[in-house]
C-alpha positions in Angstrom: 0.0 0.0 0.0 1.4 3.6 -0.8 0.3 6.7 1.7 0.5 9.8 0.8 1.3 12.1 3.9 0.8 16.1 4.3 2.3 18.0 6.8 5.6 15.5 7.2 7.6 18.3 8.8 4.8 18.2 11.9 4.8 16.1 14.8 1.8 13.7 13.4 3.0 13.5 10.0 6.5 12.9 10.8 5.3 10.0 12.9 2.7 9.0 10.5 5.2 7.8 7.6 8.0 6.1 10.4 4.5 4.3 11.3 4.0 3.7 7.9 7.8 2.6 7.1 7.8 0.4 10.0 5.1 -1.8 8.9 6.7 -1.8 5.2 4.4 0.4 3.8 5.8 3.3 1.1 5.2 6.5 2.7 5.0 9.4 0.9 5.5 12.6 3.0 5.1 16.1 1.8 4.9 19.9 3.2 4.8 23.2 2.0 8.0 23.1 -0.4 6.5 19.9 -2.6 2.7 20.5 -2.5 0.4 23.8 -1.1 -2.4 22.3 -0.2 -4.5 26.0 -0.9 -3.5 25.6 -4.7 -6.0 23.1 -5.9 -3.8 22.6 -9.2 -1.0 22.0 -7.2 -2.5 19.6 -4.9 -4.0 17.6 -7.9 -0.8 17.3 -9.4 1.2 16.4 -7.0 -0.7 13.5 -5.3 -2.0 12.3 -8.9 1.8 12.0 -9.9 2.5 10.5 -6.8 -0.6 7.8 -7.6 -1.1 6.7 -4.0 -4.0 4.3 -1.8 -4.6 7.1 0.4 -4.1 9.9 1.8 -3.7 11.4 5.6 -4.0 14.5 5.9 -1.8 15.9 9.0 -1.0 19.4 7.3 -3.2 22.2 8.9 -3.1 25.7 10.7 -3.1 25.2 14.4 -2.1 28.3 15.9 -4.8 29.2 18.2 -4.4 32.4 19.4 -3.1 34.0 16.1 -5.4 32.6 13.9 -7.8 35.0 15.2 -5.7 37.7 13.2 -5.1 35.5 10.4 -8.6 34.4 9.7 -8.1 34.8 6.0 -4.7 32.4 5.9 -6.3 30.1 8.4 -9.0 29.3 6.0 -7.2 28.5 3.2 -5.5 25.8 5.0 -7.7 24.3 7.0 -10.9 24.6 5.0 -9.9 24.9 1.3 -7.0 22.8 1.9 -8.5 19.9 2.8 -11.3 20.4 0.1 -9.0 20.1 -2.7 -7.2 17.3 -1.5 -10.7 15.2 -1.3 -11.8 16.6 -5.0 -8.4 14.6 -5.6 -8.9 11.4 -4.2 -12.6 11.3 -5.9 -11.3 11.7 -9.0 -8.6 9.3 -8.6 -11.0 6.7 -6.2 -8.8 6.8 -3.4 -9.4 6.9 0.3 -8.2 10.3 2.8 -8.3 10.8 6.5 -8.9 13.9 7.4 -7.2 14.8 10.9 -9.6 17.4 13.0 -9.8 19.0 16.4 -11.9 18.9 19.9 -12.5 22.9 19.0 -14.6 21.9 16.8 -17.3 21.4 19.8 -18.3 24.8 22.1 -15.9 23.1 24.8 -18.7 23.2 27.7 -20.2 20.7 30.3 -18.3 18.0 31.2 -19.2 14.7 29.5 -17.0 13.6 26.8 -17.4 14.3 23.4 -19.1 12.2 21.5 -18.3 12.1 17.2 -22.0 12.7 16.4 -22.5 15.4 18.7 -23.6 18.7 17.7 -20.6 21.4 16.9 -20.2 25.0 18.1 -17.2 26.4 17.7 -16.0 29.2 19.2 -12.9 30.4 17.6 -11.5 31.0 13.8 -9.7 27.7 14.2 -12.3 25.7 15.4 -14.3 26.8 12.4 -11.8 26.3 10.0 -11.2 23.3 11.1 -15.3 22.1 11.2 -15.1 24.0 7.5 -12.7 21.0 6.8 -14.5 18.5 7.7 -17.7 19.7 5.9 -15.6 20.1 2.8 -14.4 16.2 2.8 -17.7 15.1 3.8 -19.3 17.2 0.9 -16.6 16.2 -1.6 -16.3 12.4 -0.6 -19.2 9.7 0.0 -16.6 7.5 2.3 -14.3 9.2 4.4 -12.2 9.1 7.8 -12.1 12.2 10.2 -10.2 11.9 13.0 -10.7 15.0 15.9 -7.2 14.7 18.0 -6.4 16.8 21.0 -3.4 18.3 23.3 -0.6 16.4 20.4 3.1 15.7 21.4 5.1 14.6 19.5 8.9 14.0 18.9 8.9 17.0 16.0 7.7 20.2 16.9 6.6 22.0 19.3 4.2 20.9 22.0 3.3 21.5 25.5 5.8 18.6 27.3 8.9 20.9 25.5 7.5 23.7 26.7 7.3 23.0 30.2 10.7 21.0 29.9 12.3 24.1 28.6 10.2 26.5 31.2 12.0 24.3 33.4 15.4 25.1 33.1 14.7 28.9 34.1 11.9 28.7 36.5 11.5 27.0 39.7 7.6 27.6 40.1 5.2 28.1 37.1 1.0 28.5 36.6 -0.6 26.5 34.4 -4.3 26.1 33.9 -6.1 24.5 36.2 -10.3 24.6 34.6 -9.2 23.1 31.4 -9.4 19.3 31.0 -9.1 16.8 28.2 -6.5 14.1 27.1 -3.1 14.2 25.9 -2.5 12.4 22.6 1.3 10.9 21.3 1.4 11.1 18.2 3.7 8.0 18.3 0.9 6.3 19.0 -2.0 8.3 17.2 0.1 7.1 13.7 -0.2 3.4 14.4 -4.1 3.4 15.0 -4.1 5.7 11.8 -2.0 3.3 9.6 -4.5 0.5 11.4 -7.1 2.6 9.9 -6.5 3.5 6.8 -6.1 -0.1 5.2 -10.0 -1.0 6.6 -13.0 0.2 4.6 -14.3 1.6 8.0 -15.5 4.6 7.6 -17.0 7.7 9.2 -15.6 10.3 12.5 -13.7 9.2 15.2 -11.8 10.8 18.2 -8.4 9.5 19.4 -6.4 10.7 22.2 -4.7 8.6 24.7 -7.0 7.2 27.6 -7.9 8.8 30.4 -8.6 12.8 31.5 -6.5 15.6 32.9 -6.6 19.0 33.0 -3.1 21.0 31.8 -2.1 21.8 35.6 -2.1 18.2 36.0 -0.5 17.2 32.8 2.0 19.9 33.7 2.9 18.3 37.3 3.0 14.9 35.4 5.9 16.6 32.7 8.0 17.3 36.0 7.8 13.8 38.3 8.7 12.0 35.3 11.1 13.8 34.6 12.9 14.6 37.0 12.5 18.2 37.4 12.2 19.8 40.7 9.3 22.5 39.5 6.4 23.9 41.9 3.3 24.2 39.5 0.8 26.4 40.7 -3.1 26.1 39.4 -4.5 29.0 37.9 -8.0 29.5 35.9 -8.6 30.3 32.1 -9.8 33.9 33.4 -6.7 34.7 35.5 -4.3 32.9 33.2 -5.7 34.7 29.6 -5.5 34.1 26.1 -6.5 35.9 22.8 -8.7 33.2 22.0 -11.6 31.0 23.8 -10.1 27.8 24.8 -12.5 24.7 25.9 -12.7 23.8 29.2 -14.3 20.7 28.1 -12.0 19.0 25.9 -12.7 15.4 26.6 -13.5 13.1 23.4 -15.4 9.8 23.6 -13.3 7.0 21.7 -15.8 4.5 22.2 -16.4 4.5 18.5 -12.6 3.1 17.9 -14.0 0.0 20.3 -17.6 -0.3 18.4 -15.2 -0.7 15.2 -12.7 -2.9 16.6 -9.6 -0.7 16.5 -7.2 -0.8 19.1 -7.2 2.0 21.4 -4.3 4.4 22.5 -2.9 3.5 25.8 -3.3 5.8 29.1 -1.5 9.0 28.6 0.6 8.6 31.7 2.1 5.7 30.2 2.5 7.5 27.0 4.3 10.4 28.3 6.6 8.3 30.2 7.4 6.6 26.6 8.2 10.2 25.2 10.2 11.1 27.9 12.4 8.7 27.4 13.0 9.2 23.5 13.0 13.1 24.1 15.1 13.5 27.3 
C-alpha cells in the first residue's frame, strides 16, 4: 500500500510515515515546499503523480491564538486545503483521513465528546477546522475524520517541551487549572491511523490517549517524570488569559474506535513516560 502524507515536517505527520515505514508500507510525505495544499492545481498534481492508496492529511493551521488575526490564511489551509485534497482522491477513487480538532465542539459541560455530537465552535480555528471536515464530507461519499487533542510529538513544538524548557529557568510556574481533556502521542495516534486506513471503516472518530486531565495536571505529570524539581501552581482560564476562547471541556469519547474494533491508545501517563524517554 502507498500513503500519501501532508504536513511531514509536523509532529503527526512525521510519525505517520515512520508508522508507515515500520510496517513496510511506502510512505510518501510532503509539506509546504513539494505541494500547497490551498492551490487546488497543485494539490491535484502532485498526489495524482504521486498515484497513491490514500491519503492522511496531517498538514493544517493550528495556531490558536493567532489565527484570530489571520482568519483569512487560516482558512485556506484548513478549509480549502483539505477540500481540494478530497476533490483529488474522488477523482482518482482513493481513500483520505482527514485529521480534526476537539475545538470543533463549544468546549462546555463536562461529559465527553461524542463524534456525532452537535458542533459550536468558538474560535477561527475551530471553524476552519469544522469548514474542513464539511468540505471532505461534501466532496467524498466515504471518508475518515479523526478530531485529536493536546498532540506531542517528537517533532515540533508541544506543551511537554515547553514546560521541559520553562523548566530550566523557573522554579515555580502556573498553568491552567479549569481546562481538562486528554493528551494524545502522536507516536501512537500514527499506528491506529496506519491501522485505519487499510479498513474500509468509515466515518468520525476521536483519538487521544486514555484517560482525562486538565493542563495543571499534565503539567505536574511533565516534572515527576522527569525529574525536574518545579512547583506548579493552578490558575483558571480567566486569570491565566489568552486571545482566543479555549474549551474547558475538551474530553473526546473513543468509544467509536472499540464499536469498530480498533485498538485504542494507551493511558496518557504511560505515553508520556514513553516520550520522555526518547525526548530526554
Amino acid at each position: 500500500m502507498k500513503v500519501f502524507v501532508t504536513g511531514v515536517k509536523g509532529q503527526l505527520g512525521y510519525d505517520v510515515v515512520r508508522e508507515l515505514e515500520k510496517r513496510g508500507l511506502t510512505a510518501i510525505g510532503v509539506d509546504i515546499e513539494e505541494m500547497d495544499i490551498t492551490d487546488a492545481a497543485s494539490v491535484d498534481k502532485v498526489i495524482t503523480e504521486a498515484n497513491p492508496d490514500a491519503v492522511i492529511h496531517c498538514a493544517a493551521y493550528t495556531a490558536v491564538d493567532a489565527a484570530e488575526d489571520n482568519e483569512a490564511i487560516c482558512r485556506k489551509v484548513n478549509a480549502d486545503g483539505p477540500r481540494n485534497i478530497a476533490r483529488t482522491c474522488k477523482k482518482l477513487g482513493i481513500k483520505m483521513i482527514q485529521i480534526s480538532t476537539d475545538y470543533v465542539f463549544n468546549g462546555e459541560g463536562e461529559k465527553p465528546w461524542e463524534p456525532g455530537d452537535p458542533v459550536g465552535p468558538k474560535t477561527v480555528y475551530g471553524q476552519t477546522k469544522y469548514e474542513g471536515e464539511v468540505a471532505v464530507r461534501e466532496e467524498l461519499d466515504e471518508f475518515f475524520i479523526v478530531r485529536i487533542a493536546w498532540a506531542f510529538g517528537k517533532n515540533g513544538k508541544n506543551f511537554v517541551k515547553t514546560m521541559l524548557r520553562l523548566a530550566e529557568t523557573h522554579d515555580s510556574l502556573t498553568v491552567v487549572a479549569d481546562q481538562y481533556g486528554s493528551p494524545t502521542y502522536t507516536y501512537d495516534l500514527a499506528r491506529l491511523l496506519v491501522d485505519m486506513i487499510q479498513t474500509d471503516k468509515y466515518g468520525i472518530y476521536h483519538a487521544t490517549n486514555e484517560g482525562f486531565c486538565s493542563w495543571y495536571e499534565f503539567a505536574k505529570a511533565i516534572f515527576e517524570k522527569a525529574g525536574k524539581n518545579v512547583t506548579v501552581k493552578p490558575v483558571t482560564t480567566a486569570e491565566y488569559g489568552a486571545k482566543a476562547y479555549r474549551p474547558a471541556n475538551s474530553r473526546l469519547s473513543k468509544e467509536k474506535l472499540t464499536e469498530n474494533g480498533f485498538e485504542r491508545l494507551p493511558a496518557w501517563e504511560d505515553a508520556l513516560e514513553r516520550y520522555l524517554k526518547e525526548i530526554l
